[in-house]
N, C-alpha and C positions, 0 to 999 in steps of 0.2 A: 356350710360347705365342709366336707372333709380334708381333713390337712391330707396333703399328696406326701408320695413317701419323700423321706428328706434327702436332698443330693448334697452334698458335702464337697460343692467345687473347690475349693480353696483349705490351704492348711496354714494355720494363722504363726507368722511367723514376726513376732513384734519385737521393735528394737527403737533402744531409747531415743529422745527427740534432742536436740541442740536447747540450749538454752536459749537460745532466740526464740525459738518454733515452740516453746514448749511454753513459754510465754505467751505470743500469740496464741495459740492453743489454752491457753487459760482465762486469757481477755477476751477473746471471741466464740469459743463453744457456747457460753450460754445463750448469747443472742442469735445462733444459726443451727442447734442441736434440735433435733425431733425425739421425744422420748417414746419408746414401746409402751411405755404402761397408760398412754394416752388413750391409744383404742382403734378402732375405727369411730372415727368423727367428719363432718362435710368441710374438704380441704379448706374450701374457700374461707374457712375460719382461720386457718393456718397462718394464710398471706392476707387477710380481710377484704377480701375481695372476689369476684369471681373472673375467672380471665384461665383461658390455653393451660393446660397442667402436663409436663414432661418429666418425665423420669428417666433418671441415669442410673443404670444398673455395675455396679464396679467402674466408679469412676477416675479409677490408677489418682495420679496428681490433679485431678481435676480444669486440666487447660479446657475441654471442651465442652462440660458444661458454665464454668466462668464466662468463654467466650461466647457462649449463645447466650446466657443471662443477660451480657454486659449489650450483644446485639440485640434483642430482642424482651425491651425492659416493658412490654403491655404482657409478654408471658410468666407462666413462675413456674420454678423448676424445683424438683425435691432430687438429690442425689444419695443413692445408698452405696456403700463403702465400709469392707470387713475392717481393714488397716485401720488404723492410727494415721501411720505418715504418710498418707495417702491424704485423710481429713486434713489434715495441719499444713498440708503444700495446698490445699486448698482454702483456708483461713490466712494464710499466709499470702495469697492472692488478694483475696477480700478485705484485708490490713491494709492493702495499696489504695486499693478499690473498693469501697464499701457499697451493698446493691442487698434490695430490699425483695428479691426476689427469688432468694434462693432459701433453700432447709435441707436440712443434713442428718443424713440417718449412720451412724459407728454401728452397723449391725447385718446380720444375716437376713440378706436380701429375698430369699422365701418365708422366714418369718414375718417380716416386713410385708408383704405383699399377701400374706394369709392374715396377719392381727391387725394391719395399721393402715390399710389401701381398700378402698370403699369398693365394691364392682363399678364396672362402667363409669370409670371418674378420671380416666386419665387421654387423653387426644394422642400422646404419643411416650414410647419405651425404648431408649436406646441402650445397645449393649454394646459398646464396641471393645475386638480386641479380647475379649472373656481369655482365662488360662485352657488352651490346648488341650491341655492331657495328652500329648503324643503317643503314649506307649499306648499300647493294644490294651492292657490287661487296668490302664487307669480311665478307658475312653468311659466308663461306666458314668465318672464322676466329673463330664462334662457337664455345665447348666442349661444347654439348651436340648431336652428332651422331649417327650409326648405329654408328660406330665406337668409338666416346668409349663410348655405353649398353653396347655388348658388352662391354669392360673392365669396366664397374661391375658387372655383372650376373656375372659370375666371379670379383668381390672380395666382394660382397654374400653374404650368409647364406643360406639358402632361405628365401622369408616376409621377407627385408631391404628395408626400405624407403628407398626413393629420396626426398629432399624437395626439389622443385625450385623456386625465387621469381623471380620480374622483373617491371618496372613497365615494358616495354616490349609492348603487342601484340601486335607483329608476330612477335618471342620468343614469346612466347605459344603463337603458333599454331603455331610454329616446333618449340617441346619438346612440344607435344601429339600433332603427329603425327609426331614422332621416335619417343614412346615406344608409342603406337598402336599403329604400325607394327614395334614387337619384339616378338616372342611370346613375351619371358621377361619381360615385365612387363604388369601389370595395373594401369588409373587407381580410388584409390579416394576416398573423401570423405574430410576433415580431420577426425580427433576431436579432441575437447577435450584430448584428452591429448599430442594429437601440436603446438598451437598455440604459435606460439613465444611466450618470455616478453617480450620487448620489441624496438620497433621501431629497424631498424638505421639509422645516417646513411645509407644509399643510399638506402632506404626514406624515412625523412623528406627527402631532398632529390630524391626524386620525387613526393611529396606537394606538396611547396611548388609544384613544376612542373604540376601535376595531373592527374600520372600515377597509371593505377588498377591496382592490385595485382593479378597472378595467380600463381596458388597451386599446387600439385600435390604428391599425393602417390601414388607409385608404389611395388606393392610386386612384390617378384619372386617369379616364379610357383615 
C-alpha cells in the first residue's frame, strides 16, 4: 500500500510529568507500550488471544477507552496517543486498575495505522473529539480526510464501524461529507449499544462553552 500523504493534525507540545506520574509512567510503560519497530504482526499475538479489536485514535486522558476495557474485559483494545501526559493519565488509571486488555501506542497515529495495523483486523475505530482546526486556513490539517477514511477502511473489518465525535460544527459538516462522499462507508443511527459510557473532558469543556455534540457512526460497507 502507498503511504497517503501525511496530515500533521497535532503540534506536539510536551511538558514535564509530576513525580508521581512519571513514576507510574516508568513502572507501567513496559508492560502496556506497543513498539513501531514491531511491524505488522496478527494482533491476536499481542493480547494472546483472539477476541473483538478496538482502537482509540487520540485518546486525550484516556477515561473512555479505560472504561470500555474495564466494561467489556472478552474485548481488547489498542489506544494511540501523540502526548505523553495523555499516556501517563492513562497508566495512572491502570495503577488503580490493572486490566489485561489494553496496549498503547506514544506515537503518530497514521504511521501507526500504515506500519503496525494488519488490513482488516480491526471490528471497530473510535475517534472522539480529534483537534478542530477552527481557522479556515489550518482546516487542511484536520485528521479526518478522504485519505485518512481510505486507510481506515482497509484497517477496518468488513461490517467495522467507524465512531466519529466533535463539538465543533463546522467539523461536523466537514466528516459528514468526508464519509458520504466514500463508497466504503455507510452513515448509520447510534444504538444503545454502541453509546459511550461516559462523558470525556473535551466533551465537558465544550459543554461549559455551549458547544453541541455530533455524533456519527459509520459502518464499512
Amino acid at each position: 500500500m502507498n503511504a497517503i500523504k501525511h496530515i500533521k493534525s497535532f503540534v506536539k507540545r510536551e511538558r514535564q510529568l509530576g513525580i508521581n506520574k512519571q513514576k507510574i509512567f516508568d513502572d507501567l510503560w513496559p508492560k502496556y507500550r506497543l513498539d513501531m519497530n514491531i511491524g505488522l504482526i496478527a494482533l491476536e499475538k499481542i493480547f494472546d488471544r483472539k477476541a473483538s479489536l478496538i482502537l482509540e485514535i487520540g485518546f486525550g486522558n484516556g477515561e473512555t477507552i479505560f472504561s470500555l476495557a474495564q466494561k467489556y474485559p472478552k474485548q481488547d483494545f489498542i489506544g494511540i496517543e501523540v502526548y505523553k501526559p495523555g499516556v501517563a493519565s492513562l497508566l495512572a488509571l491502570l495503577h488503580k486498575q490493572p486490566l489485561d486488555n489494553i496496549k498503547i501506542y506514544n506515537e503518530d497515529a497514521i504511521l501507526v495505522l500504515e506500519k503496525c495495523i494488519p488490513d482488516n483486523s480491526l471490528d471497530k475505530v473510535l475517534i472522539l473529539f480529534p483537534d478542530p482546526w477552527p481557522k479556515k486556513r489550518h482546516n487542511k490539517r484536520r485528521l479526518i480526510q478522504p485519505d485518512f477514511v481510505k486507510l481506515l477502511q482497509k484497517k477496518l473489518k468488513s461490517q467495522g464501524i467507524l465512531h466519529i465525535a466533535t463539538d465543533w460544527e463546522d467539523y461536523a459538516n466537514h466528516i459528514e461529507t468526508v464519509l458520504k462522499n466514500s463508497p466504503d462507508f455507510t452513515i448509520k443511527t447510534i444504538p444503545l449499544s454502541q453509546k459511550r459510557p461516559l462523558t470525556t473532558r473535551f466533551e465537558k469543556r465544550g459543554e461549559r462553552l455551549g458547544h453541541h455534540n455530533f455524533e456519527f457512526i459509520f459502518m464499512k460497507n
